[in-house]
N, C-alpha and C positions, 0 to 999 in steps of 0.2 A: 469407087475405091473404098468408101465408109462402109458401103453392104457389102463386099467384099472382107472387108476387113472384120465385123460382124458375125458373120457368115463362119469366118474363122475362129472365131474368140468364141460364137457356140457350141460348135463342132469340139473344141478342145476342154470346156465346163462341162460339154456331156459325155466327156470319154474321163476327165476327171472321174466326175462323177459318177460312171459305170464303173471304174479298176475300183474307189473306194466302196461302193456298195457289192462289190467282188469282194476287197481284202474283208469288209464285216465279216459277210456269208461262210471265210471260209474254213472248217471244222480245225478245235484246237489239235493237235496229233495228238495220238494216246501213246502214252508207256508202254514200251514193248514186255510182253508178260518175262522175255530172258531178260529184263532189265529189272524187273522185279524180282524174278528169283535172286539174279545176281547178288542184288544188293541185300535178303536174306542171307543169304549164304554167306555171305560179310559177313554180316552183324555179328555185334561182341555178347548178344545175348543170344540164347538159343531160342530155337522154333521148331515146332515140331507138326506136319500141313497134314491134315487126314481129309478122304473122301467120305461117302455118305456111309460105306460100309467098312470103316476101319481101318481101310488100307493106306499106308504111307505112302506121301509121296513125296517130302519135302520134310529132312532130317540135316541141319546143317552143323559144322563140327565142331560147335559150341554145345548144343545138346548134344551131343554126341559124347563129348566127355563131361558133361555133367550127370549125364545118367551110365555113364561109366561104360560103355559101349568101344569095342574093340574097334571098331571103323565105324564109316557114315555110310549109310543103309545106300544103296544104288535105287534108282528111278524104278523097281520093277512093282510096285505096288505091293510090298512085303505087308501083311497081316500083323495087327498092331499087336496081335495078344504073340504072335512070334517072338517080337521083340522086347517085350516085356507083359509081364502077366501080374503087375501090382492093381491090387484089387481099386485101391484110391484114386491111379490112373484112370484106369477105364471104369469107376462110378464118376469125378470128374468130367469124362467126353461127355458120356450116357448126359448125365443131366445138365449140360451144356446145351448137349442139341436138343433135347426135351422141352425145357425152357426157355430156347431163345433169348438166353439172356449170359450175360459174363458170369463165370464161375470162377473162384480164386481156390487153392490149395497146396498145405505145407505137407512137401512129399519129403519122402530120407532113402535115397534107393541107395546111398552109400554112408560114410560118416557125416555130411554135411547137410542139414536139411535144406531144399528147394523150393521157391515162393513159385507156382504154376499158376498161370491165367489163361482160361480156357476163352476161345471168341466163336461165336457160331456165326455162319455164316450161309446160305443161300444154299440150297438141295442138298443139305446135311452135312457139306464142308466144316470144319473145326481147325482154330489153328492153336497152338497151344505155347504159349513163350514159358519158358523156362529161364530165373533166375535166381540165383544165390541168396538164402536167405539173408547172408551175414553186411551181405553188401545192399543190399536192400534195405536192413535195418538201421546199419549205416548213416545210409544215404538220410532215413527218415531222422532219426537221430539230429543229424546236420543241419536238416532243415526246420525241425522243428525247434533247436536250438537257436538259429539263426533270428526265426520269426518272436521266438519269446527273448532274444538281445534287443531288436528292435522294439517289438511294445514293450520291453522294461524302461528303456530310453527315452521314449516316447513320453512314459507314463511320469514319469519325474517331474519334465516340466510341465506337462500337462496340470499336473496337482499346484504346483507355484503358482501358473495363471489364475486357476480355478479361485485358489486363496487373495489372489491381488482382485480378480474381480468381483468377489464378497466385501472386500475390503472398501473398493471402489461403490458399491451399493450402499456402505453403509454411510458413504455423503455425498450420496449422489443428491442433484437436483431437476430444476426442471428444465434446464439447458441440453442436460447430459443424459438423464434420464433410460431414456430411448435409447442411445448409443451402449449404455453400460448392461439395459437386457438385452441385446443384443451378442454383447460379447459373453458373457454367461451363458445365452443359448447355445453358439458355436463351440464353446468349450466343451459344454458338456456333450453335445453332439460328436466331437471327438474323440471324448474319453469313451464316449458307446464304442465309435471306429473301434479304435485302440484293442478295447476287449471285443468284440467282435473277430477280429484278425487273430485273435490268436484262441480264444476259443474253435474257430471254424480250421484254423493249422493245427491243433489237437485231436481234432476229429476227421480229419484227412487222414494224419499219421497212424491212426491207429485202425487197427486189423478189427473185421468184425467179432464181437465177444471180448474183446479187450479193455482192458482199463474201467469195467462196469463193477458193481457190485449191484446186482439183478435182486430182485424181492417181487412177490407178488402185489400188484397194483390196481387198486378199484378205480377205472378208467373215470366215473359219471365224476366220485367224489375228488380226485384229483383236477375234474374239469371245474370243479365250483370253485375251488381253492384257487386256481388260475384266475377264475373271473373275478375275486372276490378282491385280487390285487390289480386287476385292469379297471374296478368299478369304478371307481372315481373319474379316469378321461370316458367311459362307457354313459356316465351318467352328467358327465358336460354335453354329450350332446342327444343326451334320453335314447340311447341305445340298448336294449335290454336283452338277454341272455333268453335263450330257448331249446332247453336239453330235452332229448326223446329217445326210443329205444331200448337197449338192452340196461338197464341201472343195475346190474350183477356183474357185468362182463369186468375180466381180470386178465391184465399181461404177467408175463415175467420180463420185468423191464429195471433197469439203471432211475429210481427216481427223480432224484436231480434231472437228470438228461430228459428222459419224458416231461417234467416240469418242462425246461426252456422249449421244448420243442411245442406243447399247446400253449404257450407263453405266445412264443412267431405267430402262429396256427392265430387264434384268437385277436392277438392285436392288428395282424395285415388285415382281419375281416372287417376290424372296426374303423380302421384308416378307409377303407372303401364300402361303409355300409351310411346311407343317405341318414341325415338326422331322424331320431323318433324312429328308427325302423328295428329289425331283428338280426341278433345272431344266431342263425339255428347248428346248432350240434347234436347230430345223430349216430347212435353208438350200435352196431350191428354186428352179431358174431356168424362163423360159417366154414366148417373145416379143417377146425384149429388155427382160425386167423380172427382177430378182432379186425372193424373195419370203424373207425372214426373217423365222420364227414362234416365239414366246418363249411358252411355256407353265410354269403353275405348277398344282400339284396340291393348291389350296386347295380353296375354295368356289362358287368360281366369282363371276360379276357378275350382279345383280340388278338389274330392266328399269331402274333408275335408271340405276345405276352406270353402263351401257352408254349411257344418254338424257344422262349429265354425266361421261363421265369422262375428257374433253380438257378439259376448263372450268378456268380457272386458280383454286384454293384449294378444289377439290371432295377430299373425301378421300370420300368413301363408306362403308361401316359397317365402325363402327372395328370390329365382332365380328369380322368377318374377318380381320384382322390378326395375322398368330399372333408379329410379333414387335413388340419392345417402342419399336423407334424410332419415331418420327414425323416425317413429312417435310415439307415446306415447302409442299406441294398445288400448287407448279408441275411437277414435273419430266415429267408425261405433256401438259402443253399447251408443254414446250418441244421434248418429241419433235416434236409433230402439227406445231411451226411451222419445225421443223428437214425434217421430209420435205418440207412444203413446198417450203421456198427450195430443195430437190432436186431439185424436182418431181416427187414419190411422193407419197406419203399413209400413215396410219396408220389402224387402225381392230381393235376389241375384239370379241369374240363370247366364247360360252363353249364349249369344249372339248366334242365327244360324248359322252367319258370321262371329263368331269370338271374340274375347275380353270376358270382366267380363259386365253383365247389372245391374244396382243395381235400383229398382225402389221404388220411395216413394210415397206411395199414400194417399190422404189427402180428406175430406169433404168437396165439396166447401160453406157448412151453406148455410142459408135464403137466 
């Protein structure tokens, strides 16, 4: 009766456990592509879907009346230049799919101007959203009022702490000591927060070429002037500066803004470069692009680090870290939005030889 009974209780763990290694195996369903149009065609913004050769095939009737169009184009693959022949449109697609990368532009095909975001996609595909500039601006407006109510708020009591824990330092003892740099450190490491959040919502909000006052920039000697204000934590742990390359190359760039952005550039290398070692920055032009590359002779970055290390509040493995500050986890997602609004980019690899290379590259203009 016991092997019998056994006999049974295996039989029904191994059919368990067949259905459950069935329910794992069995594929998520995918989205029906009429379930994707559908809900396109909903949407309260417009889309406008092109193939590799221009032809539409997905106009729903939100573009439709925002590019002022008497109806919504039918499924037959109409020719884009049919439907409209503005030059800024189709330079737009064109260098969409060229570059493989997102293109933005303010179109006017009637009285209202339009924020267009072109997306490239796989065998030439392009889909193109169309929205309202006013409501867009709007929106940012909003937001970025919101974010500078909050760090105003923020920043209030922050400065009262700050002031009560100077206050507190100045009798402090050997009891307390310890506890009160403590709280000094925290403050201040928030009041970084604070302005950090709302620097980096400034520069989200704003369109690239906006809010700059552009001059020309001698890259080498704006990088000395950067280090010259890092030297002090550079030279607690005999870390030394190593510039090479082009020492003529010049942007047209936002000074301020290029300051903070080798400000991040500079001190993330120094956070991860081993005591007594080098910061090397190399300055290389080519095509009307300057290319400046900040290397640190850490550890280098790990397939994450490089998949999240623009992400705002990503710090990555703290083991890397060889020194003891910690930073706010924006200061390399306000680089990425600072090349940006420059129209460059930024982007991380790891070094042949060794360390993290973070490189920003910029336009050097007229």
């Amino acid at each position: 009766m016991l092997a019998l009974l056994g006999l049974l209780l295996g039989g029904l763990l191994g059919w368990l456990l067949a259905r459950r290694l069935t329910i794992r195996q069995r594929p998520t369903p995918a989205v029906p592509p009429s379930q994707l149009l559908g809900w396109i065609v909903e949407d309260p913004e417009g889309w406008l879907i092109l193939d590799e050769a221009n032809q539409v095939h997905l106009l729903n009737p939100r573009a439709a009346t925002l590019m002022q169009l008497a109806r919504v184009i039918p499924p037959s693959r109409q020719p884009l230049d049919q439907l409209s022949t503005a030059p800024g449109l189709l330079e737009l697609i064109r260098d969409c799919r060229q570059r493989q990368r997102a293109q933005r532009l303010t179109w006017q095909p009637g009285d209202e101007p339009l924020d267009l975001l072109a997306l490239p996609g796989s065998g030439g595909w392009v889909a193109v959203r169309l929205q309202r500039r006013r409501s867009l601006e709007a929106q940012q407006r909003q937001q970025e009022r919101w974010v500078s109510d909050v760090a105003h708020e923020l920043k209030t009591p922050l400065t009262a702490l700050l002031l009560v824990g100077d206050s507190l330092a100045a009798q402090v003892n050997s009891r307390n000591a310890v506890l009160v740099e403590r709280l000094q450190r925290e403050l201040r490491r928030l009041q970084q927060l604070v302005g950090d959040i709302l620097e980096l919502s400034r520069l989200e909000n704003t369109l690239p070429g906006q809010g700059q006052s552009p001059s020309t920039v001698a890259l080498a000697a704006l990088v000395e002037q950067v280090w010259s204000g890092l030297r002090p934590l550079a030279e607690e742990r005999c870390i030394q500066l190593k510039l090479a390359g082009d020492a003529d190359a010049e942007v047209e760039a936002d000074p301020a803004r290029l300051h903070r952005a080798l400000l991040n550039l500079l001190d993330n290398a120094i956070r991860f470069s081993p005591d007594r070692g080098t910061v090397d920055v190399d300055i290389s032009t080519s095509r009307g692009w300057c290319l400046l590359a900040v290397r640190d002779h850490g550890e280098g970055l790990s397939p994450q680090d490089q998949a999240h290390l623009f992400e705002r509040f990503y710090r990555g493995d703290p083991a890397r870290m060889r020194s003891r500050r910690s930073g706010s986890g924006l200061g390399l997602a306000i680089v990425q939005q600072i090349a940006i609004t420059m129209g460059g980019r930024v982007q991380a690899t790891n070094h042949p030889q060794g360390g993290a290379l973070l490189e920003l590259v910029l336009p050097m203009g007229s």
